[in-house]
Every structure is written in C-alpha cells, then in structure tokens.
C-alpha positions as CSV (number, residue, x, y, z in Angstrom):
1,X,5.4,25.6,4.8
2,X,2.5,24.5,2.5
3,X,2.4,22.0,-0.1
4,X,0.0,21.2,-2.8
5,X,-0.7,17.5,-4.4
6,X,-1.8,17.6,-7.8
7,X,-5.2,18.6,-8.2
8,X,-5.8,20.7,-5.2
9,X,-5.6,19.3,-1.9
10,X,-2.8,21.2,0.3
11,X,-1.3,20.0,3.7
12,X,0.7,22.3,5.6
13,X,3.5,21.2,8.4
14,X,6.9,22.0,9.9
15,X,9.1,19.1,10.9
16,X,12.1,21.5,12.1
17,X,14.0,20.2,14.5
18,X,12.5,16.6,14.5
19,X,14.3,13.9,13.7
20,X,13.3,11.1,11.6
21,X,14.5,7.3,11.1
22,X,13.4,5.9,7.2
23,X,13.7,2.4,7.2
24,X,14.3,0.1,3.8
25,X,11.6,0.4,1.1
26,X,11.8,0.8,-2.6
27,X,12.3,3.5,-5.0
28,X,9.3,5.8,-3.7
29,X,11.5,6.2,0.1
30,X,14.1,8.0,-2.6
31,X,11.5,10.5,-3.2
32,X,10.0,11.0,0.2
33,X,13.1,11.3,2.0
34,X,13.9,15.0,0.5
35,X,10.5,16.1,0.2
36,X,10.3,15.5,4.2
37,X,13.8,17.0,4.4
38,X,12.4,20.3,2.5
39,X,9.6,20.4,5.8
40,X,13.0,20.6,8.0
41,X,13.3,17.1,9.0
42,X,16.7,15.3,10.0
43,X,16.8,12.4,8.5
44,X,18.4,8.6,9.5
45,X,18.5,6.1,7.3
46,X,18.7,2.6,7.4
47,X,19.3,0.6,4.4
48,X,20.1,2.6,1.8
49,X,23.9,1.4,1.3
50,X,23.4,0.8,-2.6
51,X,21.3,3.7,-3.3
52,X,22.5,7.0,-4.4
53,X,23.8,9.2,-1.4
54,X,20.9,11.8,-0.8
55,X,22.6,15.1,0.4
56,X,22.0,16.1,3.9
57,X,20.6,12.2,5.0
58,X,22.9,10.4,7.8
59,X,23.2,6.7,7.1
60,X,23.1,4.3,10.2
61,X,25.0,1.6,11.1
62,X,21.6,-0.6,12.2
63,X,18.1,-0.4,13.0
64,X,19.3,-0.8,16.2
65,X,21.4,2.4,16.4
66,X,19.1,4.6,14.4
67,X,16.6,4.1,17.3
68,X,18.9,5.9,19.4
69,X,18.9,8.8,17.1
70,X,15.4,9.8,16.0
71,X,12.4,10.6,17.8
72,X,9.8,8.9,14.8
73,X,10.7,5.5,13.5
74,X,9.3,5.2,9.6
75,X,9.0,1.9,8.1
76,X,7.5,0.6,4.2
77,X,3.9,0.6,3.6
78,X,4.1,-2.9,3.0
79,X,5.7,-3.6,6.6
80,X,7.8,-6.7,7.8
81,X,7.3,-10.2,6.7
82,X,6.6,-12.8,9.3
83,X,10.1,-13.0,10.3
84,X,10.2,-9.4,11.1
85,X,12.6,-8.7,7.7
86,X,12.1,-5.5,6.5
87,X,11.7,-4.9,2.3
88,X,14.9,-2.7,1.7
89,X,15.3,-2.7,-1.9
90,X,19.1,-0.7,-1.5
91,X,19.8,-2.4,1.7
92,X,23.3,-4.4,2.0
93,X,22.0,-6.3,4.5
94,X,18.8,-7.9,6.1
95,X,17.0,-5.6,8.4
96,X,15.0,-7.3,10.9
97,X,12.4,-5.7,13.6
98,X,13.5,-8.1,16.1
99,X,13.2,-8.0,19.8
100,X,16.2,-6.3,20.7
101,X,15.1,-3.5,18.6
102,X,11.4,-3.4,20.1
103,X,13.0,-3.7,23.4
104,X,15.0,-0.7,22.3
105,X,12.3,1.4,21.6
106,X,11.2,4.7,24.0
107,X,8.1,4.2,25.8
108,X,4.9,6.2,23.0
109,X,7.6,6.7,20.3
110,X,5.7,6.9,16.6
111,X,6.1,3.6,15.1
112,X,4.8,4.7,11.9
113,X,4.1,1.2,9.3
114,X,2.0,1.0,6.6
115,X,1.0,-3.0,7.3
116,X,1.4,-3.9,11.0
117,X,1.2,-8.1,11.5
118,X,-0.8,-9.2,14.5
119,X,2.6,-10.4,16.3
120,X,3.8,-6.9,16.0
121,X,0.7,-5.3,17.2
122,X,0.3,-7.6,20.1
123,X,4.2,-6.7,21.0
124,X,3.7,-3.4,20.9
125,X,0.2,-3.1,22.8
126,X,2.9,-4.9,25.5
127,X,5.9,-2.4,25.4
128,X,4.0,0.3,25.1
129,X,4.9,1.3,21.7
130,X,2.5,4.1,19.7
131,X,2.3,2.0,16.7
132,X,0.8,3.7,14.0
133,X,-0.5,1.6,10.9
134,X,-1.4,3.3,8.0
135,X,-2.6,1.2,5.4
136,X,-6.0,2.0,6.4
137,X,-6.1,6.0,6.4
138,X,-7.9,6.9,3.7
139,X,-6.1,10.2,2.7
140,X,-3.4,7.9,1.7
141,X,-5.1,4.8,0.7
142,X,-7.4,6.8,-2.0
143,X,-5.0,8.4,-3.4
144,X,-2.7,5.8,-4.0
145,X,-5.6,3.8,-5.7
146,X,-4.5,6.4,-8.4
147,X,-1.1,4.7,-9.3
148,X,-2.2,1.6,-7.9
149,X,-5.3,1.3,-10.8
150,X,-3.0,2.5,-13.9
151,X,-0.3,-0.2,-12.8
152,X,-3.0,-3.0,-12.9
153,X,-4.5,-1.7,-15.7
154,X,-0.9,-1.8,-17.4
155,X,-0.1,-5.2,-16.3
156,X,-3.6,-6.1,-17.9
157,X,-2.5,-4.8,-21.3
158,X,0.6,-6.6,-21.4
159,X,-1.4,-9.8,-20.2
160,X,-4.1,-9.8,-22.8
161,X,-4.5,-10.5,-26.5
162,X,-7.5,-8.5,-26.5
163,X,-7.9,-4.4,-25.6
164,X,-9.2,-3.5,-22.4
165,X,-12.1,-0.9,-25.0
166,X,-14.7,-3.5,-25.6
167,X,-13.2,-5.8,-22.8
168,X,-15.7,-7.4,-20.2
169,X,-13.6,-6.5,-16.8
170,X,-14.9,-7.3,-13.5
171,X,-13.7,-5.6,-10.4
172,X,-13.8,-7.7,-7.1
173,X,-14.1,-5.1,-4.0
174,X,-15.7,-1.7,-4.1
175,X,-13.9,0.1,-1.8
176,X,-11.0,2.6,-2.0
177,X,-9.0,0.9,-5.1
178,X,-11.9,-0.7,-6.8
179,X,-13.7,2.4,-7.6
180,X,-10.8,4.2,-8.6
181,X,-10.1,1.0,-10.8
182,X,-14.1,1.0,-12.3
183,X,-13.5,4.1,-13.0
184,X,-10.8,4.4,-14.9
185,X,-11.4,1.4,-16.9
186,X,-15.3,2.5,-17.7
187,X,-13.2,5.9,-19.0
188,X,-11.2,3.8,-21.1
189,X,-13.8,2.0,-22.6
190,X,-14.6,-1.0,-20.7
191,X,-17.6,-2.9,-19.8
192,X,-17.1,-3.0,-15.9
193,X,-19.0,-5.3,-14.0
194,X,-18.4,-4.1,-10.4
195,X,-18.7,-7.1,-6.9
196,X,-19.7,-5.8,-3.9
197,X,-21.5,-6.9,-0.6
198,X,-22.9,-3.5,0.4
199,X,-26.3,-2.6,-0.7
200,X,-25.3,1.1,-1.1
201,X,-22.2,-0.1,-3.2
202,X,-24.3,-1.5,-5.5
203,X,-26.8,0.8,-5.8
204,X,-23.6,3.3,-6.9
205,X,-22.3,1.0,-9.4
206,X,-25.8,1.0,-11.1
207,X,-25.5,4.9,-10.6
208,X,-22.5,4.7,-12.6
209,X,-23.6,2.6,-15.0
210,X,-21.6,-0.6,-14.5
211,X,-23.2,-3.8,-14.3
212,X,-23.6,-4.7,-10.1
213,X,-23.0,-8.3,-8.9
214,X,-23.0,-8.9,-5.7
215,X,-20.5,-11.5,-3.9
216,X,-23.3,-14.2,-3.3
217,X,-23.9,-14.3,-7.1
218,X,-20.0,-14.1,-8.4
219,X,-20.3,-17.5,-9.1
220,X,-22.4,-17.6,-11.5
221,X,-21.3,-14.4,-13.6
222,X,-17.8,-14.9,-13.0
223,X,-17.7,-16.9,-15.9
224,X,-18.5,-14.1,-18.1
225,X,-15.5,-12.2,-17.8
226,X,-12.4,-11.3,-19.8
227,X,-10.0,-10.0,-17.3
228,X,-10.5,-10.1,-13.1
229,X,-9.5,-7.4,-11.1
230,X,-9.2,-8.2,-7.1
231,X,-9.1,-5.9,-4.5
232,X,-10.0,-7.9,-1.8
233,X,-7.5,-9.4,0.8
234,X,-8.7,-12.8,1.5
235,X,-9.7,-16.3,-0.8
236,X,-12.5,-15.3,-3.1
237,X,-11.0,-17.0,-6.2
238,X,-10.7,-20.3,-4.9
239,X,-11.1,-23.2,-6.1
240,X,-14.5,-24.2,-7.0
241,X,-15.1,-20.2,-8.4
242,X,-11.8,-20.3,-10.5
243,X,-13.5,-23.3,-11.9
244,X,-16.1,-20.9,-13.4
245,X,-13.6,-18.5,-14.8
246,X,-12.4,-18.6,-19.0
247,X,-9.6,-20.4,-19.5
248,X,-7.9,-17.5,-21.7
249,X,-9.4,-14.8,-19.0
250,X,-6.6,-12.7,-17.3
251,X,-6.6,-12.5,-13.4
252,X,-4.8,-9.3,-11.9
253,X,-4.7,-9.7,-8.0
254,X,-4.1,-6.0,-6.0
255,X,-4.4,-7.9,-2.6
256,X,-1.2,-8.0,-0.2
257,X,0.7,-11.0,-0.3
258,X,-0.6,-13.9,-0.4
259,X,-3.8,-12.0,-2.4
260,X,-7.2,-13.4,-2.9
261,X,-6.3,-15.9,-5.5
262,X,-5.7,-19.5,-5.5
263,X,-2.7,-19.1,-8.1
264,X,-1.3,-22.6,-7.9
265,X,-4.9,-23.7,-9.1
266,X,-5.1,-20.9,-11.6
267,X,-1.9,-22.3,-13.2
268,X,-3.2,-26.1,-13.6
269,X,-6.0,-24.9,-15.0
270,X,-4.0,-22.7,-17.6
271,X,-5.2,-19.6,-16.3
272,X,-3.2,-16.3,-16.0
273,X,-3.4,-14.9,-12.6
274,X,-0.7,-12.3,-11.8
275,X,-0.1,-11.1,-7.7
276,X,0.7,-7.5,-8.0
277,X,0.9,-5.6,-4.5
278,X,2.4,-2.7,-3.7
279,X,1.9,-1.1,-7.4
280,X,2.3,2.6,-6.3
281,X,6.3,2.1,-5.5
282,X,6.6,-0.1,-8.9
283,X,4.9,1.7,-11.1
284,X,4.9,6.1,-10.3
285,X,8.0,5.8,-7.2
286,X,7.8,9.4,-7.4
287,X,4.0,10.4,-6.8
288,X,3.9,7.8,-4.1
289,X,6.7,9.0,-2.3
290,X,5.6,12.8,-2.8
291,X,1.9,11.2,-1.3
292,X,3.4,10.0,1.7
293,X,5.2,13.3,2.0
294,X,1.9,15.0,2.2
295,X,0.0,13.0,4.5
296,X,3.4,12.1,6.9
297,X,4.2,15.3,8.2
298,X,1.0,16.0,10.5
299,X,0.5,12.5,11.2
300,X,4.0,12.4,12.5
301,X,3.4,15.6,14.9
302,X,0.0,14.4,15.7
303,X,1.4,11.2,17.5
304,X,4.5,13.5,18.5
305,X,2.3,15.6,20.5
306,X,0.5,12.4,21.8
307,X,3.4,10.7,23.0
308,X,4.6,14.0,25.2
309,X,1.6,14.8,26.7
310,X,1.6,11.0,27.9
311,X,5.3,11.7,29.4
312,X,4.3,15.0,30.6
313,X,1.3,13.3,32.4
C-alpha cells in the first residue's frame, strides 16, 4: 500500500497482521490511529476513555495489559515526564511507565517514543528493551518544523502590536525548525536575523539573505530585535542576555519543556516570553498525525525485523 504526503514524498508499508499499542497523546494520536489502521494494523489503546470511539480500535484496561497484547509499544512525541506520567489528553486516568510495566516488557520489543529521558534510556539499556526515540529522525523532525513554524509564527501575531512585514525577527538555532521558521517569515516579509554556531550555517543565512549572527555575538545584537524565536533546547536567554532584549519585544520559545528561556526573569522585567512545545499536535493535529503515519510504518518493521533476528539468533 503506498501513501503520498503532500508535496511528493511517498512511503510504502504493510502492517497486516501486526499489532500495535498507542499510548495517550493529544488530538494528532486521533488521526494517526486510522491512517495506521488503513496499513492493516491492530490497534490497542490506552487512554483514550473520553475520546470519541474510533471503529475497529480495542481499548485496554492499562498500560500494563496492553503490553500483553501488542508486539510495538507507541508512545507521544513528547514522552513521559520525570515521573514517568504519560501526556494523555482523553485519558481517565494517569498513565505511568513505571517499573512494573518495564519489567513487563518482552526482551527487543519496539519501544517507539518521540523524547526518551536519560532514566528511561539507562532502564532500558538494562532490560533489554529496543527503545527507539524519535525526536531526532529527521524525516519527521523537518517536516513537522512545517506546523511547528506557522504555530509560532501565529502565537507571534496574537502577541505583537506590530506586523511580523517590516518586523525585525531573530531566530535562535539554525537547524531543522529554524530554517523552516527563517523561511517562512523572510516569505512573509520579515527582516530575519538568523543565530547560529556553525560556520556553514552562517554562510547559508547570508546565502539567503538574512542578516547572520553568530552565538558569541547575540549579545550584543540581541537588543535589536522585535520578536525572538528559540529553537534551541538549553539557557541561552538568561539572565544577563534578557537584560539586552526590548522591553516591548516578544519572546516565542519552540524548545521542550523547560525551553531556553529564563521566563520568570522575562516576566520581572515586563517582557513577554511565551513556552510553546509541541506546536504540531496544537496547532495542524491532523498533518502531524498523518506525518507520523508516514514515517511509523517502516520504522516499526525495521525494528520488528531487528528484534526477531536477535530471538532467532
């Protein structure tokens, strides 16, 4: 069976027979779970009490007994918080990756997350789990950089007195996101001053005619700018740099939880800073759920065929 994402790029995969546990989430698991189910998938899952029944989908009673039923165990791009609580938007009640539950697990069976904490890698390495963390694959990461500019862009409107035409923008981290974001807000007008470390990052933003700073010199442009886009996932706007930044500038922060942004700071200094991670299952549910459908199915049998050659060995 083939499929086609807008704009060209086709994946192909048949998850007959193979049975699949989809745990918590938001609104973007309601569109992945029949798209897989169109591949021939069974699906399990777990948490979805208050959402609306999707034919053919077997609810379980626990994360606990949907391990028992599945041969691929698919949790939220965002993962577990520290306590091991998954994000289950529809859930009735908490699901936690505990250790019962990793205890429970088959020897090599798909673990497939899309933010893995060092706890639950180090656990897994022990059990022998085949944990598979996906927040770094780039044939999911680039494309969700599409929803995940126009929803900061968005919250950027709605933030500012000013239009983002004209606006001086700066975008902290040229990798995946942050050119998509540059992009897109050159298209609209913008004058895009783009951070990087990377000589040949620079050099591209000149290429592309934004103004190239790199991280060693943010403090003394930062200053300059209207509205702050960060990418990155650790402190850059601290302290002493959000010192340097317009009080009436606008900060919008991509970076997971906690972000790269000292917002209690921001606040006493009357600045705006907003945290806004996982934008792609806010703001377009649908295309990130029909993304993950593309680029799940031959991941899944890649690690399926993994794990049996390990048994059959």
């Amino acid at each position: 069976m083939g499929h086609c994402l807008k704009g060209g790029i086709k994946m192909s995969a048949d998850l007959k027979g193979i049975r699949l546990a989809v745990i918590g989430g938001d609104d973007r698991e309601l569109y992945l779970i029949p798209e897989l189910q169109k591949q021939g998938a069974y699906i399990v899952g777990v948490g979805f009490e208050k959402a609306t029944p999707i034919p053919g989908m077997t609810l379980a009673a626990s994360l606990l007994d949907a391990v028992g039923q599945v041969d691929v165990l698919l949790f939220p791009m965002f993962g577990t918080d520290e306590r091991g609580v998954v994000k289950a938007k529809y859930s009735a009640s908490p699901i936690v990756l505990n250790k019962e539950v990793l205890q429970a697990i088959p020897v090599r069976m798909p673990l497939i997350i899309g933010f893995a904490r060092p706890a639950l890698k180090s656990i897994a390495e022990k059990m022998g789990i085949q944990l598979v963390e996906t927040k770094s694959l780039n044939e999911i990461t680039i494309l969700n950089s599409i929803p995940s500019a126009e929803g900061a862009i968005q919250m950027a409107m709605e933030a500012t007195t000013i239009t983002i035409h004209g606006s001086k923008s700066m975008v902290l981290g040229l990798g995946r996101c942050g050119w998509t974001l540059a992009r897109m807000l050159q298209g609209i007008g913008a004058h895009v001053t783009g951070v990087a470390r990377k000589p040949t990052d620079l050099a591209r933003a000149v290429e592309m005619g934004f103004h190239a700073v790199h991280f060693s010199d943010l403090i003394d442009e930062i200053g300059r700018a209207e509205i702050i886009f960060n990418t990155v996932p650790q402190l850059i706007l601290d302290r002493e740099m959000l010192e340097k930044v317009a009080r009436d500038a606008v900060i919008v922060d991509l970076a997971s939880i906690p972000g790269g942004t000292d917002f209690e700071y921001a606040q006493m200094l009357g600045i705006k800073a907003l945290l806004a991670p996982g934008l792609p299952g806010v703001v377009a549910p649908k295309t990130a759920g029909r993304i993950l459908a593309q680029i799940y199915p031959q991941l899944i049998l890649r690690h399926l065929t993994t794990m049996n050659d390990t048994v059959q060995s």
